[in-house]
N, C-alpha and C positions, 0 to 999 in steps of 0.2 A: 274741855280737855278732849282730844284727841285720842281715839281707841285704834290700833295699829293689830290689823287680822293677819297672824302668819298665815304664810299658805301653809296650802295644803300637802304635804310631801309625800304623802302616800300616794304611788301609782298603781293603775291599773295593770296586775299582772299580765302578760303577751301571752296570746293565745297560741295554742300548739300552731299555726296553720304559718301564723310569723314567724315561728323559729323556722317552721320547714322553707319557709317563704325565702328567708334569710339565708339556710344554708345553701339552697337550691341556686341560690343568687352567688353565693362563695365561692361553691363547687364549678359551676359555670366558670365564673370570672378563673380561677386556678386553671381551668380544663382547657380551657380556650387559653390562656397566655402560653403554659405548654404545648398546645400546638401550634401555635403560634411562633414560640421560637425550636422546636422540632422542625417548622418547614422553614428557617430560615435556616438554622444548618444546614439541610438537605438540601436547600438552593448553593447555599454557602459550599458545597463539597462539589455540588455538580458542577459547580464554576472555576472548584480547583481541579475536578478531575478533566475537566473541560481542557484549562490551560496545560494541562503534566501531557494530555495526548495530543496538542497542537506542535508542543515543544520536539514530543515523538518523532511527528509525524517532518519536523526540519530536520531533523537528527539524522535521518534513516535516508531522507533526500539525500543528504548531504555526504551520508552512507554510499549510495545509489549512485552519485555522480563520481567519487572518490573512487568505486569500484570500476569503475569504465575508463577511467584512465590507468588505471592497477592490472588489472586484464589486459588492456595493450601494449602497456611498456613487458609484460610476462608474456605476451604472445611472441612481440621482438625479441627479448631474450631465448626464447626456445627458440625462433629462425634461426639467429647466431651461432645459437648450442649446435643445430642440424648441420650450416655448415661446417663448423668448425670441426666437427664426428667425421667432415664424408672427405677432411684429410687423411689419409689412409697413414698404417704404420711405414710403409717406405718412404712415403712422400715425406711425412716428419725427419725422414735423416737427411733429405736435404734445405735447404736455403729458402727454397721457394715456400714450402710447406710449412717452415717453422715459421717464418713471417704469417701466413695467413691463419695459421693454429693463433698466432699472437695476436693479432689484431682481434678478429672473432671472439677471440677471452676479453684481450679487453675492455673493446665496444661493447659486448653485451652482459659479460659475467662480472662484470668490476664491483658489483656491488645487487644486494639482495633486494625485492622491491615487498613489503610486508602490509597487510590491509591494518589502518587504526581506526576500528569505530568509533564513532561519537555516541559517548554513554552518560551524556549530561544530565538527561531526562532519568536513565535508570538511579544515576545516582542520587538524582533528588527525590525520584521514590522510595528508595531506600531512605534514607533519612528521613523521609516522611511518613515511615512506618511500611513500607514495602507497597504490595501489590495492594493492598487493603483498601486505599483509595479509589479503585479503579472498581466500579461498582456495575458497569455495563456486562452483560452475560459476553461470557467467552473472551471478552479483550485482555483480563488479567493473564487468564493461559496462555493470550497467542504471546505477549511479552514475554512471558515465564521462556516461553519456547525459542522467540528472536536472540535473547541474552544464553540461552543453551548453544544454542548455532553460533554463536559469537565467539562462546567458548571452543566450540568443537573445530572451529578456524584454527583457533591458537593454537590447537594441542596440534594439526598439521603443521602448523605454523614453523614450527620448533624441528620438525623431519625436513623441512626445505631449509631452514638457516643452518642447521647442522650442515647439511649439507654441502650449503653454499662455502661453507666455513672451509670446510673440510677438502673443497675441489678447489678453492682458491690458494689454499694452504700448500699445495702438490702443485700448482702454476709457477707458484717462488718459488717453489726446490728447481724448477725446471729454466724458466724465463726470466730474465733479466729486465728488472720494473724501471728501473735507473733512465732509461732509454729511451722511454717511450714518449715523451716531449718530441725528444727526435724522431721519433718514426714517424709520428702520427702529423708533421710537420711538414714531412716528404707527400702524404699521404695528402693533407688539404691541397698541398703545393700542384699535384701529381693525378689527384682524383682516381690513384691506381694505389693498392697493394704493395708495398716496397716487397723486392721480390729477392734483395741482393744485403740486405741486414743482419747481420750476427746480432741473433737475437737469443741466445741461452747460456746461460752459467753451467749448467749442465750435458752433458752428451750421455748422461747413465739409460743405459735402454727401460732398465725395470722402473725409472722414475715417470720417465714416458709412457711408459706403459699403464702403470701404475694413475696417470693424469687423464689419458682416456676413457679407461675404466670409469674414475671417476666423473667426468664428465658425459660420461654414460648414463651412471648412474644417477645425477643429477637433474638430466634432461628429462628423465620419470618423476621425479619428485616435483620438478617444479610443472608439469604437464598434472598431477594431481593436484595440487595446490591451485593450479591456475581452473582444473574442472569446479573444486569446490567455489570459487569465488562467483564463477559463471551462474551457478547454480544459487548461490547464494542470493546472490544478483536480482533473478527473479523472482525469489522468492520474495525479495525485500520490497520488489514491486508491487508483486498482487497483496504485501501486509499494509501496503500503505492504500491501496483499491477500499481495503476492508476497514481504517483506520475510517478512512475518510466518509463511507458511506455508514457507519456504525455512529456517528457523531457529525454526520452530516456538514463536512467541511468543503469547503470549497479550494 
């Protein structure tokens, strides 16, 4: 007959040195996996804050070019404004003067020319939790600051559209728009000033008066509007100098 030995099941209790051995071993492995995915975040972030100041750094170009044709077409508009001013008030009560006061309006005042920045980039930082992303020293402020200048645009913005509004509004009391097909027909045809056109619905002296003034006072607003843009201009230049070598973009 067969005699069958259970084992034995009592084990050798683990010495203090294993437990330590073991937790030593735990702690590691936890310590290292959190750092481990800490720096993959932080690769992780550099590589979206990477992409938020590349997208910037179009925006602003884009800014940059839009601006340089926005300052030309406002540099043309004030020549126009200049001569359209150096018709003098007698010259206005005749024929010749109201033609060229008309033309001068408007080829160059018909319409207001306004900067739209590209704020694709801002707005995605916004919704991605604002500047907080942007983790490079000094880059969050200089943003903070480009979207302040953005804003400080607008708030001129609104003294030259006012304006525009308001000196165009005092042209229709004055000049007759109905016509101007026709003039300006003579005019390709001619490659001269039509000098012989009843061009006014009005003859009121105070409304003439009244239109110069205003376009007086126009030809300041849109000469400050057009200094801030100038300014702006380069500013937006030397941010993208610093974008590019802060992030090392090519």
């Amino acid at each position: 007959m067969e005699v069958h030995h259970h084992p034995d099941l009592h084990h050798e209790k683990k010495k203090i040195k294993e437990y330590l051995l073991e937790f030593v071993m735990i702690f590691l492995a936890v310590t290292l996996g959190f750092f481990a995915e800490t720096i993959r975040e932080s690769i992780s972030e550099r590589h979206r804050e990477n992409d938020y100041i590349v997208g910037l750094v179009n925006n602003v170009q884009n800014d940059i070019s839009e601006l340089k044709g926005l300052i030309s077409r406002n540099d043309a508009e004030l020549k126009g404004i200049d001569s359209l001013l150096r018709v003098s008030k007698e010259n206005l009560s005749r024929t010749v003067g109201q033609d060229s006061f008309y033309y001068y309006g408007i080829q160059y005042t018909f319409a207001v020319h306004i900067f739209q920045f590209n704020d694709l980039t801002l707005v995605q930082l916004r919704n991605a939790g604002g500047y907080s992303v942007i983790k490079t020293g000094g880059v969050a402020d200089s943003i903070a600051l480009y979207e302040s200048k953005n804003n400080s645009i607008k708030i001129q913005e609104r003294f030259y559209v006012d304006n525009g509004v308001q000196t165009w509004t005092s042209f229709k009391q004055v000049f007759d728009g109905t016509i101007a097909n026709d003039f300006f027909d003579v005019y390709k045809v001619t490659g001269k000033i039509p000098s012989n056109i009843d061009v006014l619905i009005s003859k009121d002296g105070e409304k003439m008066s009244l239109l110069r003034n205003n376009y007086w006072i126009f030809s300041g607003t849109v000469k400050a509007y057009n200094s801030i843009l100038v300014e702006h201009r380069q500013w937006l230049q030397n941010f993208v100098v610093f974008l590019k070598r802060e992030y090392d973009l090519r």
